[in-house]
N, CA, C and O atoms as a GROMACS GRO file, in nm:
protein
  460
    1UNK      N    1   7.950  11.239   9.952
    1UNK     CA    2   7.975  11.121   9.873
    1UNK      C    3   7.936  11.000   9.956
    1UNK      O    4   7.972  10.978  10.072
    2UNK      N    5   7.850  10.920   9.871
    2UNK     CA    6   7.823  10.774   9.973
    2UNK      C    7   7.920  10.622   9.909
    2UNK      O    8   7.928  10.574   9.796
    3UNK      N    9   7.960  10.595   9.994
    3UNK     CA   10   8.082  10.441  10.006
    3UNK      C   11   7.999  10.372  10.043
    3UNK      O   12   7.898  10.431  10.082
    4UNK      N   13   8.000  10.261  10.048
    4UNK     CA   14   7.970  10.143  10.109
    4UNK      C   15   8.109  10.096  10.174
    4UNK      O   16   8.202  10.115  10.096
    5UNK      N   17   8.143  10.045  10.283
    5UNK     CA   18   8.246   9.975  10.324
    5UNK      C   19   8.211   9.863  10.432
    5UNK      O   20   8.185   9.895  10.548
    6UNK      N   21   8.212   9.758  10.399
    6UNK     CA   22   8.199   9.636  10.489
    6UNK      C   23   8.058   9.577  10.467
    6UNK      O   24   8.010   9.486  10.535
    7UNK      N   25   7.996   9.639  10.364
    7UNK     CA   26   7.824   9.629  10.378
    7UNK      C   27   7.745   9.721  10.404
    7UNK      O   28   7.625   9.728  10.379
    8UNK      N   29   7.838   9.823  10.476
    8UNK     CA   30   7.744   9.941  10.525
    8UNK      C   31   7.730  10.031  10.489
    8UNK      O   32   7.820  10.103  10.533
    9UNK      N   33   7.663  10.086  10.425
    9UNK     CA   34   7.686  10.220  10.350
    9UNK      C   35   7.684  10.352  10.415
    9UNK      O   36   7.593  10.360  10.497
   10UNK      N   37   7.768  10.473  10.401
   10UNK     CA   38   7.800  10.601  10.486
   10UNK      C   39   7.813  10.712  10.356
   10UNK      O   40   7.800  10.701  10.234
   11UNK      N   41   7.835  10.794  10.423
   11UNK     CA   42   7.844  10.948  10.397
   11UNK      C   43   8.002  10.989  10.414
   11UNK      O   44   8.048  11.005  10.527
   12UNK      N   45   8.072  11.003  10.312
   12UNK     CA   46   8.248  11.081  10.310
   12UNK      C   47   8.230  11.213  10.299
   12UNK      O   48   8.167  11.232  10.195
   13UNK      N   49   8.258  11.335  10.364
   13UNK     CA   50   8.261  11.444  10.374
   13UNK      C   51   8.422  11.488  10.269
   13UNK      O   52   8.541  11.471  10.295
   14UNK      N   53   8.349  11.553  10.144
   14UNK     CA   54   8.528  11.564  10.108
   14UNK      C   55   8.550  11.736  10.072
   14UNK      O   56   8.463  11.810  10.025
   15UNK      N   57   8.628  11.757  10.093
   15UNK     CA   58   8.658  11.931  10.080
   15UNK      C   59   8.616  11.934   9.914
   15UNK      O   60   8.630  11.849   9.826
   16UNK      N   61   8.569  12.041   9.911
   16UNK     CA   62   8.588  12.164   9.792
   16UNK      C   63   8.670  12.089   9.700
   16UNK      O   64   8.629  12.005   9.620
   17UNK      N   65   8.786  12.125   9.718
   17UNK     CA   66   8.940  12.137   9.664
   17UNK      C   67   8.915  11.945   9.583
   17UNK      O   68   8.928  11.891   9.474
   18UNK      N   69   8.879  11.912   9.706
   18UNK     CA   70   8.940  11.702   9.624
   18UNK      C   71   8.814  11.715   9.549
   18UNK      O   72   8.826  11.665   9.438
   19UNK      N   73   8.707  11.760   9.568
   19UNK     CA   74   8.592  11.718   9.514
   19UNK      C   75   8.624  11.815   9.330
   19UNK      O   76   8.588  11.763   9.225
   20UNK      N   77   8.696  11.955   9.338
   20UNK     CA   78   8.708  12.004   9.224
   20UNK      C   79   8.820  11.880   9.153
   20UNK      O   80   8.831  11.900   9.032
   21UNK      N   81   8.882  11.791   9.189
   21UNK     CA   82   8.986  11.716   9.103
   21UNK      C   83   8.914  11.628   9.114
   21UNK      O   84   8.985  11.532   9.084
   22UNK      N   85   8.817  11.591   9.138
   22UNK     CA   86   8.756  11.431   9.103
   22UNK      C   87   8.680  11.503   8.989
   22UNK      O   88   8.700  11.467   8.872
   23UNK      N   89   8.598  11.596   9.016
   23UNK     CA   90   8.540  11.615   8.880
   23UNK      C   91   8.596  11.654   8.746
   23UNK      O   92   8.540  11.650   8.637
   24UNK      N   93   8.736  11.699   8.779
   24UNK     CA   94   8.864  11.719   8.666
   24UNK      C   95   8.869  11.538   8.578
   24UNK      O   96   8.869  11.488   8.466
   25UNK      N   97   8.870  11.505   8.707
   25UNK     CA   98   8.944  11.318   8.657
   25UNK      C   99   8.835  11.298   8.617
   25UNK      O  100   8.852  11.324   8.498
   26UNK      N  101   8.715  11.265   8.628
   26UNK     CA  102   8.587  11.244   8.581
   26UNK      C  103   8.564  11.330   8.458
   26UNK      O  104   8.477  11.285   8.383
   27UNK      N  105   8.612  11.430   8.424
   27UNK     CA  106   8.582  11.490   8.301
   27UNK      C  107   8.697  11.428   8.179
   27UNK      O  108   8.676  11.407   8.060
   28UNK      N  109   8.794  11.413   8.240
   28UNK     CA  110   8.905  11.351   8.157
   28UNK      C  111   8.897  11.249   8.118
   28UNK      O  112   8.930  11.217   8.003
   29UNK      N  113   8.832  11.142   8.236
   29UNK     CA  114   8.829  11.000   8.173
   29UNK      C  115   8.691  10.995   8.082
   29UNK      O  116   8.670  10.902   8.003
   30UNK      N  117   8.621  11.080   8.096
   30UNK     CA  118   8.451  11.044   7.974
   30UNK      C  119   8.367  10.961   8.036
   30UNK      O  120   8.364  10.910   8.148
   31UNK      N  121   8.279  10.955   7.916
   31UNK     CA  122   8.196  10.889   7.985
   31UNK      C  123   8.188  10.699   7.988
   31UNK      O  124   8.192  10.608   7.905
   32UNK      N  125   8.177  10.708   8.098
   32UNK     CA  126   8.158  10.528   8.178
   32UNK      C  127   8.064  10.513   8.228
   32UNK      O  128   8.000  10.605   8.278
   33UNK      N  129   8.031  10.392   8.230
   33UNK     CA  130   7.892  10.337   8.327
   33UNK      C  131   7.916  10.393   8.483
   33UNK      O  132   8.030  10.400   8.531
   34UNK      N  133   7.816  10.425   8.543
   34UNK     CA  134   7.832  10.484   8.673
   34UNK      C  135   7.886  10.365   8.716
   34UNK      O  136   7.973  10.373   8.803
   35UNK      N  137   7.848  10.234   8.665
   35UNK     CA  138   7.873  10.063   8.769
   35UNK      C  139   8.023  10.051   8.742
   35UNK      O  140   8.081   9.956   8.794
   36UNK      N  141   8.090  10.134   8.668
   36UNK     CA  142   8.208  10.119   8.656
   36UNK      C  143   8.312  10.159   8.798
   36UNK      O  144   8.250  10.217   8.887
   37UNK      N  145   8.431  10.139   8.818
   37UNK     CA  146   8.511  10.159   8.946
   37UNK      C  147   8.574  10.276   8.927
   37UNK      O  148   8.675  10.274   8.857
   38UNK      N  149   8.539  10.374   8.973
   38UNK     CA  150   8.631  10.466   9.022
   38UNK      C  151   8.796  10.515   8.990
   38UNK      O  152   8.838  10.628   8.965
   39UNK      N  153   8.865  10.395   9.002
   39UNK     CA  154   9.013  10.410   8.988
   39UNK      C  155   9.008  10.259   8.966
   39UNK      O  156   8.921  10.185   9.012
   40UNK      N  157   9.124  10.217   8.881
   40UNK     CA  158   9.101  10.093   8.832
   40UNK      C  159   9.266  10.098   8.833
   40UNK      O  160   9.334  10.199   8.814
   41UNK      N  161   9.320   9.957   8.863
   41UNK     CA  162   9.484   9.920   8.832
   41UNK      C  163   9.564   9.901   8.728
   41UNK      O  164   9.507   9.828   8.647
   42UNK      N  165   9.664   9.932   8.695
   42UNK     CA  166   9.740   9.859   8.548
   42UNK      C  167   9.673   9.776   8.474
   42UNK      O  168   9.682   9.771   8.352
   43UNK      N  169   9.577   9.681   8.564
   43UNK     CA  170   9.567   9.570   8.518
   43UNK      C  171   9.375   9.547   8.452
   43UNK      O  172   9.310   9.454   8.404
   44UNK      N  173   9.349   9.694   8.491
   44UNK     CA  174   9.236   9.722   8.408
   44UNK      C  175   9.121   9.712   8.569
   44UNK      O  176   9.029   9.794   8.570
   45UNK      N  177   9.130   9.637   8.665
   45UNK     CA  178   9.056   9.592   8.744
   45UNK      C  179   9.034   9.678   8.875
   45UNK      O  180   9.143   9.712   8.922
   46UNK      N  181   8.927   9.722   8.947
   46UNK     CA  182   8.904   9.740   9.030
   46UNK      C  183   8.998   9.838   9.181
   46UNK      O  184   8.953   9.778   9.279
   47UNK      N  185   9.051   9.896   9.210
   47UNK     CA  186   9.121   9.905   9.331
   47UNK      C  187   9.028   9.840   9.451
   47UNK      O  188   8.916   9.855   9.500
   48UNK      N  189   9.187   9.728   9.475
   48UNK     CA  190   9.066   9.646   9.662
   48UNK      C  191   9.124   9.734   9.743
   48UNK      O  192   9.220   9.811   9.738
   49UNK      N  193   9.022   9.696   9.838
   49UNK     CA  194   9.170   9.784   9.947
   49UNK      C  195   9.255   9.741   9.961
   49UNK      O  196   9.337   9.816  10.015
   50UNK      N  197   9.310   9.592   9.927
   50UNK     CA  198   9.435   9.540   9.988
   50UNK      C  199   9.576   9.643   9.859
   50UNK      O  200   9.679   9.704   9.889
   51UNK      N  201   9.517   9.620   9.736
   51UNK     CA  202   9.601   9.699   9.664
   51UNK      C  203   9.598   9.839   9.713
   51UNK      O  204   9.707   9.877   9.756
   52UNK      N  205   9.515   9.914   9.717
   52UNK     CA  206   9.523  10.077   9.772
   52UNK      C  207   9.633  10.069   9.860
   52UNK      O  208   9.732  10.142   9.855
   53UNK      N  209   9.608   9.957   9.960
   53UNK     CA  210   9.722   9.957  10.126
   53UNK      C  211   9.825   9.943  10.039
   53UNK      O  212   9.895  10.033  10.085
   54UNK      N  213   9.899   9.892   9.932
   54UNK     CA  214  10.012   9.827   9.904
   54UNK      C  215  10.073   9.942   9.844
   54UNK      O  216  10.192   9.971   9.852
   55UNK      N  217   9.949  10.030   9.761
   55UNK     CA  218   9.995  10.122   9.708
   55UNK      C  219  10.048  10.241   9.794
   55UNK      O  220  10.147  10.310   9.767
   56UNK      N  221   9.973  10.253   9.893
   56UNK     CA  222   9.992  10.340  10.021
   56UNK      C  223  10.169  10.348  10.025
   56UNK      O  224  10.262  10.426  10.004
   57UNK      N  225  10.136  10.191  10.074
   57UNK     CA  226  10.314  10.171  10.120
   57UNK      C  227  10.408  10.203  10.027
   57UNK      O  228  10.498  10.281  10.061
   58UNK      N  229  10.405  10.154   9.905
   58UNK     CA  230  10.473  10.172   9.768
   58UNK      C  231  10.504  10.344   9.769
   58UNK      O  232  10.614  10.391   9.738
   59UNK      N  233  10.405  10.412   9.803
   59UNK     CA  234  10.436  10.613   9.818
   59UNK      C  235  10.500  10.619   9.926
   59UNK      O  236  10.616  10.652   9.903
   60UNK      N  237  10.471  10.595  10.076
   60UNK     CA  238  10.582  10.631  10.154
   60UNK      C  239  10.728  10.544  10.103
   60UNK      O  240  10.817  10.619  10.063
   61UNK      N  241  10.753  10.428  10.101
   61UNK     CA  242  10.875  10.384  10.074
   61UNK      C  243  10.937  10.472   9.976
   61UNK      O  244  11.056  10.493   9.995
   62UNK      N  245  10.879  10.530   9.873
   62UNK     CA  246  10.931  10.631   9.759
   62UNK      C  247  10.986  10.740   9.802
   62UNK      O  248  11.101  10.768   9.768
   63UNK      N  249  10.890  10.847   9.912
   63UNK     CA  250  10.913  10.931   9.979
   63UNK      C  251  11.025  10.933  10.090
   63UNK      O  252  11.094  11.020  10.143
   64UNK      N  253  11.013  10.816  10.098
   64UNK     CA  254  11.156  10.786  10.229
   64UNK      C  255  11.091  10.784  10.372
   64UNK      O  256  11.170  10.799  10.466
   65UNK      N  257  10.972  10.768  10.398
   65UNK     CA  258  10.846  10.789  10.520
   65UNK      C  259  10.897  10.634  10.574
   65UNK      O  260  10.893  10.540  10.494
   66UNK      N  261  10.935  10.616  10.685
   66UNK     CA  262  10.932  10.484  10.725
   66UNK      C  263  10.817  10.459  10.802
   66UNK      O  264  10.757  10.555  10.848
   67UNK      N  265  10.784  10.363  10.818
   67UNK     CA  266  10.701  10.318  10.979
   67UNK      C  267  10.561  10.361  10.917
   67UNK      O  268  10.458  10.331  10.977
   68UNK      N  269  10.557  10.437  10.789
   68UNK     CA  270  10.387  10.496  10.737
   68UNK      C  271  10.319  10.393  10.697
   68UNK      O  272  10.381  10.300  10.646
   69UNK      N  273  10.182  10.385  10.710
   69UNK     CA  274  10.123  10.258  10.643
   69UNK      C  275   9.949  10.346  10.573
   69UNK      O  276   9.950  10.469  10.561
   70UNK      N  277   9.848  10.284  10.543
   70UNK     CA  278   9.766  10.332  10.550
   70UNK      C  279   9.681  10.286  10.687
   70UNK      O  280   9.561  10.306  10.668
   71UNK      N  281   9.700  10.248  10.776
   71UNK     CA  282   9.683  10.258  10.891
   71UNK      C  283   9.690  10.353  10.984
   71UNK      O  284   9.603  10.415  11.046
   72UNK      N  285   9.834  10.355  10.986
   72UNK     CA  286   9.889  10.498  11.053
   72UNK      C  287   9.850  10.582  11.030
   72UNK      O  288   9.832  10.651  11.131
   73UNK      N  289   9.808  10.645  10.907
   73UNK     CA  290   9.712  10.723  10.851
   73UNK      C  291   9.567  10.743  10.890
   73UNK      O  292   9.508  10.850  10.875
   74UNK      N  293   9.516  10.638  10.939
   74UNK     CA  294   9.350  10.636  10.999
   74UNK      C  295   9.408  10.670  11.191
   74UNK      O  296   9.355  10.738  11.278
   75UNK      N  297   9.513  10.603  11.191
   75UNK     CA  298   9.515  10.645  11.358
   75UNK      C  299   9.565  10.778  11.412
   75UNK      O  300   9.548  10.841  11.516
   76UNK      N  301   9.665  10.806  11.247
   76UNK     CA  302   9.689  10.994  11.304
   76UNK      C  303   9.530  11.103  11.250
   76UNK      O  304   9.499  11.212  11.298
   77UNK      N  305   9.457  11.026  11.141
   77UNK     CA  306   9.367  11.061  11.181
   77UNK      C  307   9.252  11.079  11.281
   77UNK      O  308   9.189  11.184  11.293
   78UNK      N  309   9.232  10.970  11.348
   78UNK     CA  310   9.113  10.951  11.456
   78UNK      C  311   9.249  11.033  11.574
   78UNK      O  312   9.205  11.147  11.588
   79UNK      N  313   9.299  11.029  11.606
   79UNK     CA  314   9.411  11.082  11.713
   79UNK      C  315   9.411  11.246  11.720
   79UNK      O  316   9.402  11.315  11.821
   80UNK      N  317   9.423  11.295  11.572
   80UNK     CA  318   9.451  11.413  11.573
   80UNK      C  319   9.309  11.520  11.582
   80UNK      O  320   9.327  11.632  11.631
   81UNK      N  321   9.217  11.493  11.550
   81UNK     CA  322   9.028  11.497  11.549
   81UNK      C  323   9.049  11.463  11.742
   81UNK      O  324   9.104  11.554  11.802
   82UNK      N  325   9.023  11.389  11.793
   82UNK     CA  326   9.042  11.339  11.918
   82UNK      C  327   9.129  11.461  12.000
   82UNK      O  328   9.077  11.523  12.092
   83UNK      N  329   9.200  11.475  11.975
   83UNK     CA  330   9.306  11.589  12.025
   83UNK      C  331   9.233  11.716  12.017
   83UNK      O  332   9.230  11.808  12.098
   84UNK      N  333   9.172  11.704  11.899
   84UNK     CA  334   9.078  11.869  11.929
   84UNK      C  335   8.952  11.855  11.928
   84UNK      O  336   8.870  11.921  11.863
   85UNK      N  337   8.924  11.724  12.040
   85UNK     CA  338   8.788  11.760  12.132
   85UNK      C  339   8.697  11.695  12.052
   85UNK      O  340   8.580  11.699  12.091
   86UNK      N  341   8.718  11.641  11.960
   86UNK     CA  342   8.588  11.555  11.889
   86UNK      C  343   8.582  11.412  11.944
   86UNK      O  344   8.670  11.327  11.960
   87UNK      N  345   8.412  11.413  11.974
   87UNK     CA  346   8.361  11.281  12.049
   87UNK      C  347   8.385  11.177  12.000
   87UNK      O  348   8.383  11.173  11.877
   88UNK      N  349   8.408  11.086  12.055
   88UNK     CA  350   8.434  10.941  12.009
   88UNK      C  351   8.319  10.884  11.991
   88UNK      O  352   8.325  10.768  11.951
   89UNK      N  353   8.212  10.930  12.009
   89UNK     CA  354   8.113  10.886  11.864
   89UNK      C  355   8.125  10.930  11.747
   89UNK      O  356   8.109  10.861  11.646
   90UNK      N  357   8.161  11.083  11.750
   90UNK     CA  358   8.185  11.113  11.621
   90UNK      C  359   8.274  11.062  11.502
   90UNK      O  360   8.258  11.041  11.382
   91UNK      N  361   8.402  11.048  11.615
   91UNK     CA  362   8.512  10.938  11.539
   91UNK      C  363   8.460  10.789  11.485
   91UNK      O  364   8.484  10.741  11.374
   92UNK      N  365   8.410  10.751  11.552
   92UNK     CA  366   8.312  10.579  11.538
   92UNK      C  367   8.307  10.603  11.382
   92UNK      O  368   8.371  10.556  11.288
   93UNK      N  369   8.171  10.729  11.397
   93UNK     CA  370   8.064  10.751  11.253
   93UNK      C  371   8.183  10.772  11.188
   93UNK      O  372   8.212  10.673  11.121
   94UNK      N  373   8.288  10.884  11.176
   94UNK     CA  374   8.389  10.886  11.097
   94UNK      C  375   8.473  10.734  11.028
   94UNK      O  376   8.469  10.694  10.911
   95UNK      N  377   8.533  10.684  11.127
   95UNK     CA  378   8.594  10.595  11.108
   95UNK      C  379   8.527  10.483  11.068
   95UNK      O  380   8.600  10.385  11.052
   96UNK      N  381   8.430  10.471  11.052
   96UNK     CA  382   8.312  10.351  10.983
   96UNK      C  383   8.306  10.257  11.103
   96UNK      O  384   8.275  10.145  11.063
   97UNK      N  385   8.322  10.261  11.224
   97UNK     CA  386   8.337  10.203  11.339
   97UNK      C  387   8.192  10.156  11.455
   97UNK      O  388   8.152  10.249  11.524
   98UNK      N  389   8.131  10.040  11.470
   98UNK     CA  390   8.003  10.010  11.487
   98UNK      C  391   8.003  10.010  11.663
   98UNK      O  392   7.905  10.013  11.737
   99UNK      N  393   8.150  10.005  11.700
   99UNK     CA  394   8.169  10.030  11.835
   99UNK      C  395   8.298  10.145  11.913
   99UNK      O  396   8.412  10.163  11.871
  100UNK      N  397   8.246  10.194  12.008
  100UNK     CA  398   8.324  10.306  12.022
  100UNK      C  399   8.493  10.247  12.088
  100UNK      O  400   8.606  10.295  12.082
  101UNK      N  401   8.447  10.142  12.138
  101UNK     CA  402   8.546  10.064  12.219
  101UNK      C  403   8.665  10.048  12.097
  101UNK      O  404   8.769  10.112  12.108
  102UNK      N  405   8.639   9.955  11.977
  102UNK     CA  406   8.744   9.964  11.864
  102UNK      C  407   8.780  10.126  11.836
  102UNK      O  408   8.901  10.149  11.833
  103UNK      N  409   8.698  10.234  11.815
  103UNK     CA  410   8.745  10.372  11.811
  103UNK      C  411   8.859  10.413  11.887
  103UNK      O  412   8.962  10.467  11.847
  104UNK      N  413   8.811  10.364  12.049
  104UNK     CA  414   8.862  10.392  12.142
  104UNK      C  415   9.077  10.339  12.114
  104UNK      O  416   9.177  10.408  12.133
  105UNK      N  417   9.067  10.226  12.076
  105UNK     CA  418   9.201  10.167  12.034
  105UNK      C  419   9.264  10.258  11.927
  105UNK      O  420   9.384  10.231  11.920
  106UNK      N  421   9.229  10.355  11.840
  106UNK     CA  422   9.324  10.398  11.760
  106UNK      C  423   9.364  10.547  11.816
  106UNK      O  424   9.452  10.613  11.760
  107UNK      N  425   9.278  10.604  11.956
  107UNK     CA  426   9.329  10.700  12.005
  107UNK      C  427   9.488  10.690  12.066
  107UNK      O  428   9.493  10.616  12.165
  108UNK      N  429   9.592  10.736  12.035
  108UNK     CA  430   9.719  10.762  12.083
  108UNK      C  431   9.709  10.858  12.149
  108UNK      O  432   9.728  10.968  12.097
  109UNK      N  433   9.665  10.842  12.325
  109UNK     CA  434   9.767  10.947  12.377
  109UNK      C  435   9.843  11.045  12.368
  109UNK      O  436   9.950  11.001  12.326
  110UNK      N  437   9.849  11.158  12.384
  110UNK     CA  438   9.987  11.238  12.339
  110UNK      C  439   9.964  11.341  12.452
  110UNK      O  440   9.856  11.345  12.512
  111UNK      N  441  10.085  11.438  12.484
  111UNK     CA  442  10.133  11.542  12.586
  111UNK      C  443   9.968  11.629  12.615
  111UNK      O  444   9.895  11.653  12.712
  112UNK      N  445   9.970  11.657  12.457
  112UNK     CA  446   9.845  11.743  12.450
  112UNK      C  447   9.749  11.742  12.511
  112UNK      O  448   9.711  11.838  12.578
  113UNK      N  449   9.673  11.605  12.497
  113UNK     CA  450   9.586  11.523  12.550
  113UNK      C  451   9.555  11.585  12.712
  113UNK      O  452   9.460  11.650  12.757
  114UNK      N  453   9.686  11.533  12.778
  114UNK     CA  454   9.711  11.545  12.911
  114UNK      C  455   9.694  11.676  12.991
  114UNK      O  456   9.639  11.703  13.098
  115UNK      N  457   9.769  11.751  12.889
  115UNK     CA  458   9.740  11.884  12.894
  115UNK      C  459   9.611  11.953  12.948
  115UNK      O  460   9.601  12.076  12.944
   0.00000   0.00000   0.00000
């Protein structure tokens, strides 16, 4: 799947499994202009990311998850990839990241690591 994010356009690697329920949701909703958005709000419009993040938060607070954000989420991702040996270029390209140095900031440390 290709995103654009920030201007730049990339490549999302998505399993099997999410890719069989997008084409579920895509068969359900009919047909739309491809120029149309993806997932759209109550309010008929677009998901920004700032709403996605809000929504993020809105599911852990539900769940009872404290301290979760959609942040935390990109850093237990790049952290946990990192932990099993994947290059921090690779993380960069993953993380839509143009320098390894910002990559480098969402690695957390852990026992393992050290290990």
């Amino acid at each position: 799947m290709h995103v654009d994010s920030g201007g730049q356009p990339r490549t999302v690697f998505l399993p099997q499994k999410l890719r069989n329920e997008l084409q579920t949701y895509l068969d359900l909703r009919g047909h739309v202009p491809p120029t149309n958005p993806l997932f759209i709000t109550a309010g008929r419009r677009a998901f920004s990311a700032n709403v996605m993040a809000q929504h993020f938060h809105y599911l852990f607070a539900r769940e009872g998850i404290a301290g979760a954000s959609s942040h935390s989420m990109r850093r237990s991702f790049i952290t946990t990839l990192a932990t099993q040996g994947i290059s921090v270029r690779v993380l960069a390209e993953l993380a839509g990241h143009r320098s390894i140095a910002v990559t480098q900031k969402y690695i957390d440390v852990n026992d393992d690591m050290k290990r």
